[in-house]
C-alpha positions as CSV (number, residue, x, y, z in Angstrom):
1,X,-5.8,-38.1,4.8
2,X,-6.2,-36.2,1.5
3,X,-4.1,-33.7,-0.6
4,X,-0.7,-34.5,-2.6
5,X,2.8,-35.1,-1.3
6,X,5.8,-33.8,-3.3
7,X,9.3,-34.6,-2.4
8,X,10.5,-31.5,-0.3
9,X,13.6,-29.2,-2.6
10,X,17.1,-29.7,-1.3
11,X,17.5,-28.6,2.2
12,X,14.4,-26.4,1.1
13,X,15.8,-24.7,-1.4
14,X,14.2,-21.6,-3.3
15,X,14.7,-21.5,-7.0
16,X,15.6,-18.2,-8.7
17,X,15.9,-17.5,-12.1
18,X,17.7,-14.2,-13.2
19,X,17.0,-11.8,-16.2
20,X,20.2,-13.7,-18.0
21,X,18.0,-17.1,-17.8
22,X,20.8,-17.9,-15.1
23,X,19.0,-20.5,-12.4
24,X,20.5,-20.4,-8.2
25,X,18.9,-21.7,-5.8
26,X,19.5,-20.3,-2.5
27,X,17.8,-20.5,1.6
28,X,14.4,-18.6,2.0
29,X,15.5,-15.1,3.3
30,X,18.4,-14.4,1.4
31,X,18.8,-10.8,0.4
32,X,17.9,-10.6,-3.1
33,X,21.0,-8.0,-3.1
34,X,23.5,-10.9,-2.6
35,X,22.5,-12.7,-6.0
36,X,24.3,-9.9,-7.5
37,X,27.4,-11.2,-9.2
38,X,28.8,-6.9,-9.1
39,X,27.5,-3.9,-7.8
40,X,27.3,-2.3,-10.8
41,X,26.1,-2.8,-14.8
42,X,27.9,-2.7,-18.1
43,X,28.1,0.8,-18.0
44,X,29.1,1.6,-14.5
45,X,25.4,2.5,-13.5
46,X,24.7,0.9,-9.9
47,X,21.8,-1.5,-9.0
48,X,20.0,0.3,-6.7
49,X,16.5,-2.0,-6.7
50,X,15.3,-5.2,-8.0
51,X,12.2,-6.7,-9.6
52,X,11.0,-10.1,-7.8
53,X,7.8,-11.5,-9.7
54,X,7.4,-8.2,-10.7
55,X,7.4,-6.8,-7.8
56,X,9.8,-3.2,-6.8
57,X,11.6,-4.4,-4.2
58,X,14.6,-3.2,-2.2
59,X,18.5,-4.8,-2.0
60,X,17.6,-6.2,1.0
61,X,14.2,-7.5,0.5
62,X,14.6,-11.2,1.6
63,X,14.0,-14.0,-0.7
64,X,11.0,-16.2,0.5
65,X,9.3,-18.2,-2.7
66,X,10.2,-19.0,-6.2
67,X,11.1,-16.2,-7.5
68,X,12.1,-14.4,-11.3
69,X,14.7,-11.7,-10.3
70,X,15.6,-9.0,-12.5
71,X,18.2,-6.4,-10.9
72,X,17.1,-2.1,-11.4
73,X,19.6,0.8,-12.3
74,X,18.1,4.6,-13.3
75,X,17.9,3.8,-16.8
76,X,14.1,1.2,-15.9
77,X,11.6,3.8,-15.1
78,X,10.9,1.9,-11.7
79,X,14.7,2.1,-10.5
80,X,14.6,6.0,-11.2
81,X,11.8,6.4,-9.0
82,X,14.1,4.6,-5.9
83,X,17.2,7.0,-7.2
84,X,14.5,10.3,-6.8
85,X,12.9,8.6,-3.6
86,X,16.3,7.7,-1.9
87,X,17.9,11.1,-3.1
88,X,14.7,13.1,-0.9
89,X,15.7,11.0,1.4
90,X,19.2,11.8,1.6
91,X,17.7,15.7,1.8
92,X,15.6,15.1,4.2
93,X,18.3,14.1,6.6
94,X,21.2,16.7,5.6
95,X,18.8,19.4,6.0
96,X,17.5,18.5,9.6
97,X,21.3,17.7,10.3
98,X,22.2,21.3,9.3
99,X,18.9,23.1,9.9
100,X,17.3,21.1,13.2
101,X,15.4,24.8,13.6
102,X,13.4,24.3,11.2
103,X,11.4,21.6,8.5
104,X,12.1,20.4,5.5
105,X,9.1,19.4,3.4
106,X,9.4,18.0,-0.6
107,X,6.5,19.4,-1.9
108,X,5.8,18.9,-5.8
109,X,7.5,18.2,-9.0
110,X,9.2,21.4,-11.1
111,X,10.2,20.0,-14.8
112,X,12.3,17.2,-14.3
113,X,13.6,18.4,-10.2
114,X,11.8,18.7,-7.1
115,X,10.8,21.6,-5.5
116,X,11.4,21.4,-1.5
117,X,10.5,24.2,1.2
118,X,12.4,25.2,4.2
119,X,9.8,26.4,7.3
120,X,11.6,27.9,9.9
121,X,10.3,27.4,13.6
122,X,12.6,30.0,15.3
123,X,15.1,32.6,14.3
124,X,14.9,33.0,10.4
125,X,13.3,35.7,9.0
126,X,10.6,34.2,6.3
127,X,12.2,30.9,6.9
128,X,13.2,31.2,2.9
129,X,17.2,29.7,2.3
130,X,19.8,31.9,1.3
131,X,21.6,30.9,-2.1
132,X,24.8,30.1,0.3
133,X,22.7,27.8,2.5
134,X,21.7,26.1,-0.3
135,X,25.0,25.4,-1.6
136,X,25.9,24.1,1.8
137,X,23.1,21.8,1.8
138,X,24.7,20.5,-1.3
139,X,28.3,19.9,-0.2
140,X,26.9,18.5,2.9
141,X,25.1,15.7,0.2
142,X,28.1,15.3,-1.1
143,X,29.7,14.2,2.0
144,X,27.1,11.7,3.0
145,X,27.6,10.2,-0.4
146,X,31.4,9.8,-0.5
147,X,31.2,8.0,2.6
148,X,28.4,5.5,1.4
149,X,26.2,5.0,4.3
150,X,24.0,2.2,4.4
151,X,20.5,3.2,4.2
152,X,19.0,0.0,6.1
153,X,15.2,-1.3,5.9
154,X,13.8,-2.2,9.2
155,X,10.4,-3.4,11.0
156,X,9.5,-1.8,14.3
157,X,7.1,-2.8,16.7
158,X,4.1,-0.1,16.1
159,X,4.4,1.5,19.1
160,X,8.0,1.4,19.0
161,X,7.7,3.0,15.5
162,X,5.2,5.6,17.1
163,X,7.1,6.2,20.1
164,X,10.3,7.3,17.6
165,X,8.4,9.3,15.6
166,X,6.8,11.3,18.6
167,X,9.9,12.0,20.5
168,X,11.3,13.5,17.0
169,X,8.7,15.9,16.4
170,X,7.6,14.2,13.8
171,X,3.5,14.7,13.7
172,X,2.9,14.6,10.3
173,X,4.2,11.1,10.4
174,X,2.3,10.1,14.0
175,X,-1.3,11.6,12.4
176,X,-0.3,8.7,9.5
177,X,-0.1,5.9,11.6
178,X,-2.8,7.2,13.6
179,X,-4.9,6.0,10.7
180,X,-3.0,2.5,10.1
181,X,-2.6,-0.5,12.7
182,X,0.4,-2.9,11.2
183,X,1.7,-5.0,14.2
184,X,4.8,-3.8,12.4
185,X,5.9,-0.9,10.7
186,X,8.8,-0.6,8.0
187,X,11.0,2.1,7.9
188,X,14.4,3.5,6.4
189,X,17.5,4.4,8.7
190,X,20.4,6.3,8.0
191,X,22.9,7.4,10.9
192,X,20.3,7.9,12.9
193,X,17.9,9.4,10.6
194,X,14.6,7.5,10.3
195,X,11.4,7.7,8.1
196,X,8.5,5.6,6.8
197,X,9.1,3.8,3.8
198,X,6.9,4.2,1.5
199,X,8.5,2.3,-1.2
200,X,11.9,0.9,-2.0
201,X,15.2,2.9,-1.3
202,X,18.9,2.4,-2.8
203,X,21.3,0.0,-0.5
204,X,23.4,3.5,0.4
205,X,24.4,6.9,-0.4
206,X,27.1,6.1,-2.6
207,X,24.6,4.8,-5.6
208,X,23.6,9.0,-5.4
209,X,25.9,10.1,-6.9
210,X,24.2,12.7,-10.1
211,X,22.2,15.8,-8.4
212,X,22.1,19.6,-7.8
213,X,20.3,21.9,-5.8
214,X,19.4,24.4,-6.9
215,X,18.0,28.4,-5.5
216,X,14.7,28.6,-5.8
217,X,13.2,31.2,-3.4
218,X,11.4,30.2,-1.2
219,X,13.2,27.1,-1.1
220,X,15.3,25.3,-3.4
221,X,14.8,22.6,-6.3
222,X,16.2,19.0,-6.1
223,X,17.7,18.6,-10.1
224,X,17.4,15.3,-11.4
225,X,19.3,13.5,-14.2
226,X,17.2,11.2,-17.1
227,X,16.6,7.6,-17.3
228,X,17.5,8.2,-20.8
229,X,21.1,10.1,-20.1
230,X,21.1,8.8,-16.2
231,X,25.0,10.3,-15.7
232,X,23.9,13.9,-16.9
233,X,21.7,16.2,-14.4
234,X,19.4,17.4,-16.3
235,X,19.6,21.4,-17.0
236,X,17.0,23.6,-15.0
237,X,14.0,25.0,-17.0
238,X,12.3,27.3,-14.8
239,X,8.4,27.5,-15.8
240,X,7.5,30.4,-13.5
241,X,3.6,29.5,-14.4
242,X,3.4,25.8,-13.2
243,X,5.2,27.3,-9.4
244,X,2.5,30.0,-9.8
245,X,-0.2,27.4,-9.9
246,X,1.2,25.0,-6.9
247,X,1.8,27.4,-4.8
248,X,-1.4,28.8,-4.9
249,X,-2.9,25.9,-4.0
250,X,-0.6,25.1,-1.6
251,X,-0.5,28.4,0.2
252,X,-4.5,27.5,-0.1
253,X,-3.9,24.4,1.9
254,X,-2.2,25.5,4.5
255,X,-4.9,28.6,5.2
256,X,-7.5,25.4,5.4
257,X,-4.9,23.7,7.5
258,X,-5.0,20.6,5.1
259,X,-1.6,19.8,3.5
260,X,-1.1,16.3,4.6
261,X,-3.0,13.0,4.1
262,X,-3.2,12.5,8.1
263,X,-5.0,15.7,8.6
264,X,-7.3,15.0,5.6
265,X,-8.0,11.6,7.7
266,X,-8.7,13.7,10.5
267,X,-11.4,15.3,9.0
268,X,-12.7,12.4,7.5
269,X,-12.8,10.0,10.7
270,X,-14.2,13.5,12.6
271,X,-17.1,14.4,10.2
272,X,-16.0,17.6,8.4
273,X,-14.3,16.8,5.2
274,X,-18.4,17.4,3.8
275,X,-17.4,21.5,5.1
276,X,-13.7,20.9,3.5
277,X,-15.3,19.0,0.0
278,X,-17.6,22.2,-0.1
279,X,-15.4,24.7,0.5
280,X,-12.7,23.3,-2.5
281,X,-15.4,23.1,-4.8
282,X,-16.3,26.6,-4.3
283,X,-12.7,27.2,-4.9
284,X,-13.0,25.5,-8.1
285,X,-16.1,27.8,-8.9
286,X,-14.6,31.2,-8.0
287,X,-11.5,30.4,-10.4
288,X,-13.8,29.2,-13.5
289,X,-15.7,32.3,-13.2
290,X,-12.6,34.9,-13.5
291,X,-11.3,33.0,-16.7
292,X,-15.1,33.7,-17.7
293,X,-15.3,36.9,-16.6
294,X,-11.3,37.5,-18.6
295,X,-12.9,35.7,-21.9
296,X,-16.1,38.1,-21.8
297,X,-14.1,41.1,-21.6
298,X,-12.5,39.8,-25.1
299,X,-16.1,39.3,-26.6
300,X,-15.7,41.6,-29.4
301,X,-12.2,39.4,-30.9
302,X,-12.6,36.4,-29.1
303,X,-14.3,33.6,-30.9
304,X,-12.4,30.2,-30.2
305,X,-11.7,28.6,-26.6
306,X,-9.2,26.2,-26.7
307,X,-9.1,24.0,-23.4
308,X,-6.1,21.8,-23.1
309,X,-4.3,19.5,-21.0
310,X,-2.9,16.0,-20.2
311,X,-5.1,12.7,-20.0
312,X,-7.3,12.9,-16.8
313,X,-7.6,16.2,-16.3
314,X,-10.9,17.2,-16.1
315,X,-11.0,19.4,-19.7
316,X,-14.5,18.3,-20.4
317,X,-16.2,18.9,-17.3
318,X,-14.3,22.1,-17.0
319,X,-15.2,23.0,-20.3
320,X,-18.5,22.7,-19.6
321,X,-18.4,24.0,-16.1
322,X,-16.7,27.1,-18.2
323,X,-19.7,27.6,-20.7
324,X,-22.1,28.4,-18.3
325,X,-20.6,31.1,-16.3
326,X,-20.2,32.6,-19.7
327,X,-23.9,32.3,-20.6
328,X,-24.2,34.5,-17.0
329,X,-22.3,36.6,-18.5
330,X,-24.8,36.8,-21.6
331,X,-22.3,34.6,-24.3
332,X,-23.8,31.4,-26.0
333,X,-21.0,28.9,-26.5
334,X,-21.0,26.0,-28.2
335,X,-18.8,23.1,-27.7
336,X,-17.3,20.5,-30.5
337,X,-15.9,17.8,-29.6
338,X,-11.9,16.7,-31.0
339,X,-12.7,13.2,-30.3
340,X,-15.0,13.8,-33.5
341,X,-11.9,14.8,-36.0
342,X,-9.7,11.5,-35.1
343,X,-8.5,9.4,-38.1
344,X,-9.6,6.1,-38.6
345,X,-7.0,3.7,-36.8
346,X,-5.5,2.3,-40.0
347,X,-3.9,6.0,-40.4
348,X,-2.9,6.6,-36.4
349,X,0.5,7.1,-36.1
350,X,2.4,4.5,-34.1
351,X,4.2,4.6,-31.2
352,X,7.8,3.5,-30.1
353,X,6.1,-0.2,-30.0
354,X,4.0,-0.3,-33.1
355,X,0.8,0.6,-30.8
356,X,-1.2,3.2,-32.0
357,X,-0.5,6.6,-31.2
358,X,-3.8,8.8,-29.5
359,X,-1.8,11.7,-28.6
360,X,-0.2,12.2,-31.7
361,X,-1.1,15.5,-33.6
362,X,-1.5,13.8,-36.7
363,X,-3.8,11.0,-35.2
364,X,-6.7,14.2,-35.3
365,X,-7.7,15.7,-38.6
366,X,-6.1,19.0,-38.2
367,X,-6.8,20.2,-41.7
368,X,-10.9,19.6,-41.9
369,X,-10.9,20.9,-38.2
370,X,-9.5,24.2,-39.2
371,X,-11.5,24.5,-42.9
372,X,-14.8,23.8,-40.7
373,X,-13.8,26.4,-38.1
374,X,-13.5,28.9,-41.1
375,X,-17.0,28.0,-42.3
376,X,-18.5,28.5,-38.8
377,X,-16.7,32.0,-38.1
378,X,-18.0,32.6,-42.0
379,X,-21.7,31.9,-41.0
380,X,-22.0,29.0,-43.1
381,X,-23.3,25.3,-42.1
382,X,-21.2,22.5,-41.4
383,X,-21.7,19.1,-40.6
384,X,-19.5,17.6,-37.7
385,X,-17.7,14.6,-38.4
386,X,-18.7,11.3,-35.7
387,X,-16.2,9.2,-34.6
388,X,-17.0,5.3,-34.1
389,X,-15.0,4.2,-31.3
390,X,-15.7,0.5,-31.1
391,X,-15.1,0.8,-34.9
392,X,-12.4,2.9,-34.5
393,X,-13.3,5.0,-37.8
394,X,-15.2,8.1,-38.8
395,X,-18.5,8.1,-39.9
396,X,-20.9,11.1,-41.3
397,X,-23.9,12.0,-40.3
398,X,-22.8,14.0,-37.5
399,X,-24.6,17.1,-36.0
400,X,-25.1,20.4,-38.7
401,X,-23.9,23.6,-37.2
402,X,-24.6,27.1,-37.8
403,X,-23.2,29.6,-35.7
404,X,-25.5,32.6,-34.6
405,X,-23.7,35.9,-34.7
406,X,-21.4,36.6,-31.8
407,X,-21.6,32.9,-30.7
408,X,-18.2,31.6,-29.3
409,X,-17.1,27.4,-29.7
410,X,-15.1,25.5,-27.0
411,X,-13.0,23.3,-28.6
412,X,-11.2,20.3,-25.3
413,X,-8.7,18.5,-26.4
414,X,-4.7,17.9,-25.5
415,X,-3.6,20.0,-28.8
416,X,-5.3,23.2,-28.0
417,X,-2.2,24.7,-27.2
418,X,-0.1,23.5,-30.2
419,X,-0.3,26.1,-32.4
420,X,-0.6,23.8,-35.7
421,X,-3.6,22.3,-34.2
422,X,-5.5,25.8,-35.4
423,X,-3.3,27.5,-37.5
424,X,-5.6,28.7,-40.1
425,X,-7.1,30.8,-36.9
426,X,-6.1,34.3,-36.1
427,X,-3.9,34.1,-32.7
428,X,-6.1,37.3,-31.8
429,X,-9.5,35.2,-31.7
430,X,-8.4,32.6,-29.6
431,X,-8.1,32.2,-25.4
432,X,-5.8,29.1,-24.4
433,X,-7.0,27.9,-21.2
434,X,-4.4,25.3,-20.0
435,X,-5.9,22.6,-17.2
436,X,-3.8,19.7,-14.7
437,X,-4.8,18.2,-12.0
438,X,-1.7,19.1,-9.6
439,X,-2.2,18.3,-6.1
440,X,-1.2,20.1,-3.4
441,X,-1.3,17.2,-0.6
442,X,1.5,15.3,0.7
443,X,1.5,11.9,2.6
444,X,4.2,13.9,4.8
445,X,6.6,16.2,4.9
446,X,9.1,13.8,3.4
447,X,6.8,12.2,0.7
448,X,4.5,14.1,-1.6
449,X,2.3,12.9,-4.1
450,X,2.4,12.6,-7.6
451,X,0.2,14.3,-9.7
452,X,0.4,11.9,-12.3
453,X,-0.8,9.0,-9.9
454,X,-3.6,11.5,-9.1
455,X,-4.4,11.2,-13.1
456,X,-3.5,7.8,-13.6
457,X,-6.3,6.7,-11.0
458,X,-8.8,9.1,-11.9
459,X,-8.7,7.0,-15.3
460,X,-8.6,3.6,-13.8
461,X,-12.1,3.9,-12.7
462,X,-13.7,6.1,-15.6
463,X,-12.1,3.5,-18.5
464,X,-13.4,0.6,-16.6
465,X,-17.0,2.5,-16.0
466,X,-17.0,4.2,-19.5
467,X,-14.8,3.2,-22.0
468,X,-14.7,-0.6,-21.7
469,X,-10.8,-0.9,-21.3
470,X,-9.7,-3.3,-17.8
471,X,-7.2,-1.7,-15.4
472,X,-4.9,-3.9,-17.2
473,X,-5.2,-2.3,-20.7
474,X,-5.3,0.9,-19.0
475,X,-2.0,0.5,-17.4
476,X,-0.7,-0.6,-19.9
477,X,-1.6,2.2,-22.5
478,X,-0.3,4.7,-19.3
479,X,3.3,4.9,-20.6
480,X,2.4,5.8,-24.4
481,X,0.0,8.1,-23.2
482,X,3.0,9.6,-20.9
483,X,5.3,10.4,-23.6
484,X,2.7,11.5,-25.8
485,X,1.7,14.0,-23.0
486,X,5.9,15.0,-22.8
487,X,6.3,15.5,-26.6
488,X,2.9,17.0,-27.8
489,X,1.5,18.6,-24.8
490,X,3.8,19.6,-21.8
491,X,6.5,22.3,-24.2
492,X,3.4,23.7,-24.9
493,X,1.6,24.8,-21.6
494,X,3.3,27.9,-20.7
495,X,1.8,29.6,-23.7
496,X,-1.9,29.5,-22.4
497,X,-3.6,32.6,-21.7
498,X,-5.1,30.9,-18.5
499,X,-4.4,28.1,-16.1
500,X,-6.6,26.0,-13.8
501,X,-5.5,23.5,-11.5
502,X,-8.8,20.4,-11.5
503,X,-7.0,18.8,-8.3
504,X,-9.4,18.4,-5.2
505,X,-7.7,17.7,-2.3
506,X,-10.2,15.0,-1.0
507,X,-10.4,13.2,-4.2
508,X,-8.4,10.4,-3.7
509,X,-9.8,9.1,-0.7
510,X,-13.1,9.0,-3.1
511,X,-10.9,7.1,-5.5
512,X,-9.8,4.7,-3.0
513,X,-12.8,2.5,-2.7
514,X,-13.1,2.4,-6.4
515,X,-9.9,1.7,-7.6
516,X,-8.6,-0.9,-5.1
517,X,-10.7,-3.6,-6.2
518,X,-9.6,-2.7,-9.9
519,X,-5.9,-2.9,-9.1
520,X,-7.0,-6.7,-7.6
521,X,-7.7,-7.8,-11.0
522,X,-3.3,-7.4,-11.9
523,X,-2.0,-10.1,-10.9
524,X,1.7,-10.9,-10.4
525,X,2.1,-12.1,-13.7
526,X,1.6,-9.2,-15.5
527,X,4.3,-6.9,-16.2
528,X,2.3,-4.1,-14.8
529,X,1.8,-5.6,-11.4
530,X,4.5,-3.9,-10.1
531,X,2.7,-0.5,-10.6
532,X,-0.6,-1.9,-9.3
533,X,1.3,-2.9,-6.1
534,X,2.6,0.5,-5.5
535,X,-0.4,2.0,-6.2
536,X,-2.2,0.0,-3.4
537,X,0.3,0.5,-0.9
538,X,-0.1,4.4,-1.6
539,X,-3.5,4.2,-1.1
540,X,-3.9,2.3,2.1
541,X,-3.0,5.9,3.7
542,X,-6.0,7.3,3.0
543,X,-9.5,6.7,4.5
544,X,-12.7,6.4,2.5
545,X,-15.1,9.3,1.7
546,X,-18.3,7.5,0.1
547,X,-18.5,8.8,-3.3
548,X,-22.4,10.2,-3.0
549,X,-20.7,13.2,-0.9
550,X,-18.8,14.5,-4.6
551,X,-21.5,17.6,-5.5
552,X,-22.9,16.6,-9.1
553,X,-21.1,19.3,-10.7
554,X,-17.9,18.4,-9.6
555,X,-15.2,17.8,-12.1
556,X,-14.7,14.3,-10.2
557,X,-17.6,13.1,-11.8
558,X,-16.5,13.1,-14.9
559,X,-14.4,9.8,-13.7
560,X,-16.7,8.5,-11.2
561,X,-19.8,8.8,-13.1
562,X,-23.6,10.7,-11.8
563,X,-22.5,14.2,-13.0
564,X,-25.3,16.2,-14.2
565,X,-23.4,17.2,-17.3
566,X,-23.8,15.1,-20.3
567,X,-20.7,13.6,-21.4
């Protein structure tokens, strides 16, 4: 007989060591919730999630292994996605509570709220909320949370789980689990109110205590307080132009009859998502060519395109995508590229953690961008600046440039819209095109998708493909690049002349075969394993579409490689 015996732990005992360094031990199962010494921290913020071996877990997750426990409020970036989660939840079941003619659905994020939609089935004209209603909706929150219900995580049988779901009316979740085959299922429950989990939820309604809602025709907007000031709802900014772009492609989606993950399945496992993928990339198309057909009517001022937008969003391929439907239109643009006018790392700005700071404005050379734009629109030569980026420094011997007379330059890059970036410019000879991938998709009506996970995978797979970084490094990097995005990109995107939404609504199940194996590579103990985790539990909703069906034009392949642009 071979292998090693150890002398079994105490009554086989778990060990657990808290964030404190404080070491229980305690019977498999326990709730990790119990370990709690008090319900709430220092400052009177409750502990609504917890972080075993770095993964997001619930209250009541129960305790199996050797474990290092560290207890979530709002202020840790993963406990104020449970507070957002479990406060759509709480929505979700005053609304069908107050409204059971008609169906909620949390559709996309509006500044730091949520924007939900009311459809009515029967009796309603437009379905849309009245101010009043809304305020109701809010009082009736209230009430749940005063009496601090439990919200309970439970398994079902599958078909027990089916069988609920189907008596409630409840299709969007049923075409889900059409898809899936657990033996068991894990949902939520709250006085009778059920729904899939798709990630962590607080212990009850009293932990919910900072929201408004607020009117937002058609529907209303779920305010959200800070991880940074977690006891203050954050004040409403309306930005009428992001709405504008969402709904658009929402109102899109439902025409195509396409707003959920299950449906997109349908299409997948039934063999016309090629029909679907060809008819959003002629969407695509039909929009590039009217902010082409907009600049060329400005040929006689315009001579600078700035394209901007966060990490991941496409700006390159739409950039170039952009440049020939203005050569139809008998412009020859040239493009230059920012990455060319970075600093060499020794002078990059640092971030909040000493790591180098890419999004920074002054990590690009703002000053000889601008005195070589002044040359070019003066006729003279200039020679580009090369950027060495295993070096990390800029070199010479770049590309000379001459500009022929009426020629226009593309400029991508996340500071377009700042106006220091070209401020020796006239504002009248520039077009701002601003560009986001925001998705219009949900995984139901309770659950949408973010469009910064949409981003955040579309750069998993081109960094590993591309740039040499390991999903590790890239996740890693994700929050610096997030906050550079909030402070040196986002208070700037209402001022674009144009906007263009890069989101195809079958690209993440073109993602999914890619980027599983990547987020394999995380392993529990890395800090960022808990994001890796969710991000594979998201994506086991979606079927595969091989990625040889993406057309070669597509602003997907600028992540998943074989595009016929050059990069």
């Amino acid at each position: 007989m071979s292998g090693v015996w150890y002398p079994a732990a105490p009554m086989n005992l778990i060990r657990i060591t808290l964030e404190d360094g404080t070491r229980r031990r305690c019977r498999p199962h326990t709730p990790a919730g119990t370990l709690l010494k008090k319900p709430c921290d220092a400052r009177g913020l409750p502990f609504i999630g917890a972080r075993v071996n770095n993964d997001i877990v619930s209250l009541t997750y129960p305790l199996e292994v050797n474990a290092e426990v560290r207890f979530l409020t709002m202020t840790d970036p993963q406990g104020m996605r449970i507070y957002r989660d479990s406060l759509a939840f709480l929505l979700a079941k005053t609304a069908a509570a107050l409204f059971p003619d008609g169906r909620f659905s949390i559709e996309h994020s509006l500044g730091t709220g949520l924007f939900c939609r009311f459809e009515a089935t029967a009796g309603r004209r437009g379905g849309a909320l009245s101010s009043r209603q809304v305020a109701a909706l809010e009082a009736a929150m209230r009430r749940l949370v005063a009496r601090n219900l439990p919200i309970r995580r439970r398994k079902l049988a599958f078909a027990d789980a089916l069988e609920r779901f189907q008596k409630a009316g409840l299709q969007d979740k049923v075409n889900l689990l059409r898809f899936r085959n657990p033996p068991k299922i894990v949902i939520y429950e709250c006085d009778r109110f059920v729904d899939l989990a798709h990630g962590p939820l607080a212990p009850g309604t009293s932990a919910l205590n900072y929201f408004k809602l607020i009117h937002y025709p058609p529907g209303l907007v779920l305010q959200l307080p800070s991880g940074e000031v977690p006891r203050r709802v954050t004040p409403f900014r309306d930005q009428p132009h992001l709405f504008q772009i969402f709904n658009e492609h929402k109102t899109w989606g439902r025409i195509l009859g396409v707003t959920n993950v299950g449906r997109l399945n349908e299409l997948i496992m039934n063999g016309d998502v090629r029909e679907f993928m060809r008819i959003e990339e002629a969407f695509h198309e039909k929009k590039i060519i009217r902010i082409a057909d907009r600049i060329s009517a400005l040929r006689r001022q315009v001579r600078l395109i700035l394209v901007a937008g966060p990490s991941s969003a496409g700006k390159t391929t739409f950039a170039k995508r952009l440049a020939v439907q203005l050569e139809v239109n008998g412009l020859c643009p040239v493009m230059i590229s920012l990455d060319n006018y970075y600093v060499d790392d020794a002078d990059t700005p640092r971030d909040a953690v000493g790591g180098s700071d890419y999004e920074h404005i002054k990590a690009v050379d703002v000053e000889l961008f601008n005195q070589h734009l002044l040359k070019l629109f003066a006729g003279k030569t200039v020679e580009l600046p090369r950027f060495n980026f295993e070096r990390k420094r800029r070199e010479s011997g770049g590309t000379r440039l001459r500009l022929t007379p009426g020629q226009v330059v593309i400029v991508e890059g996340i500071h377009g819209l700042n106006p220091h970036f070209t401020h020796r410019i006239p504002e009248r000879q520039k077009f701002t095109i601003y560009i986001s991938a925001l998705t219009q998709l949900a995984i139901d009506a309770g659950n949408r998708i973010s469009t910064t996970d949409n981003r955040l995978m579309r750069r998993l797979v081109r960094d590993h493909a591309y740039r040499g970084n390991s999903p590790l490094a890239t996740l890693r990097m994700w929050p610096s690049v997030r906050r550079g995005e909030k402070t040196w990109i986002f208070p700037h995107q209402a001022k674009a002349d144009a906007t263009f939404n890069s989101a195809l609504d079958y690209e993440l199940a073109v993602l999914k075969p890619l980027v599983e194996p990547l987020l394999m590579e995380i392993k529990p103990a890395d800090p960022e394993y808990a994001e890796a985790r969710r991000l594979q539990e998201f994506l086991l909703n979606f079927l595969a579409i091989p990625k040889y069906d993406v057309p070669p034009t597509s602003i997907l392949r600028e992540f998943i490689g074989a595009s016929s642009f050059k990069y």
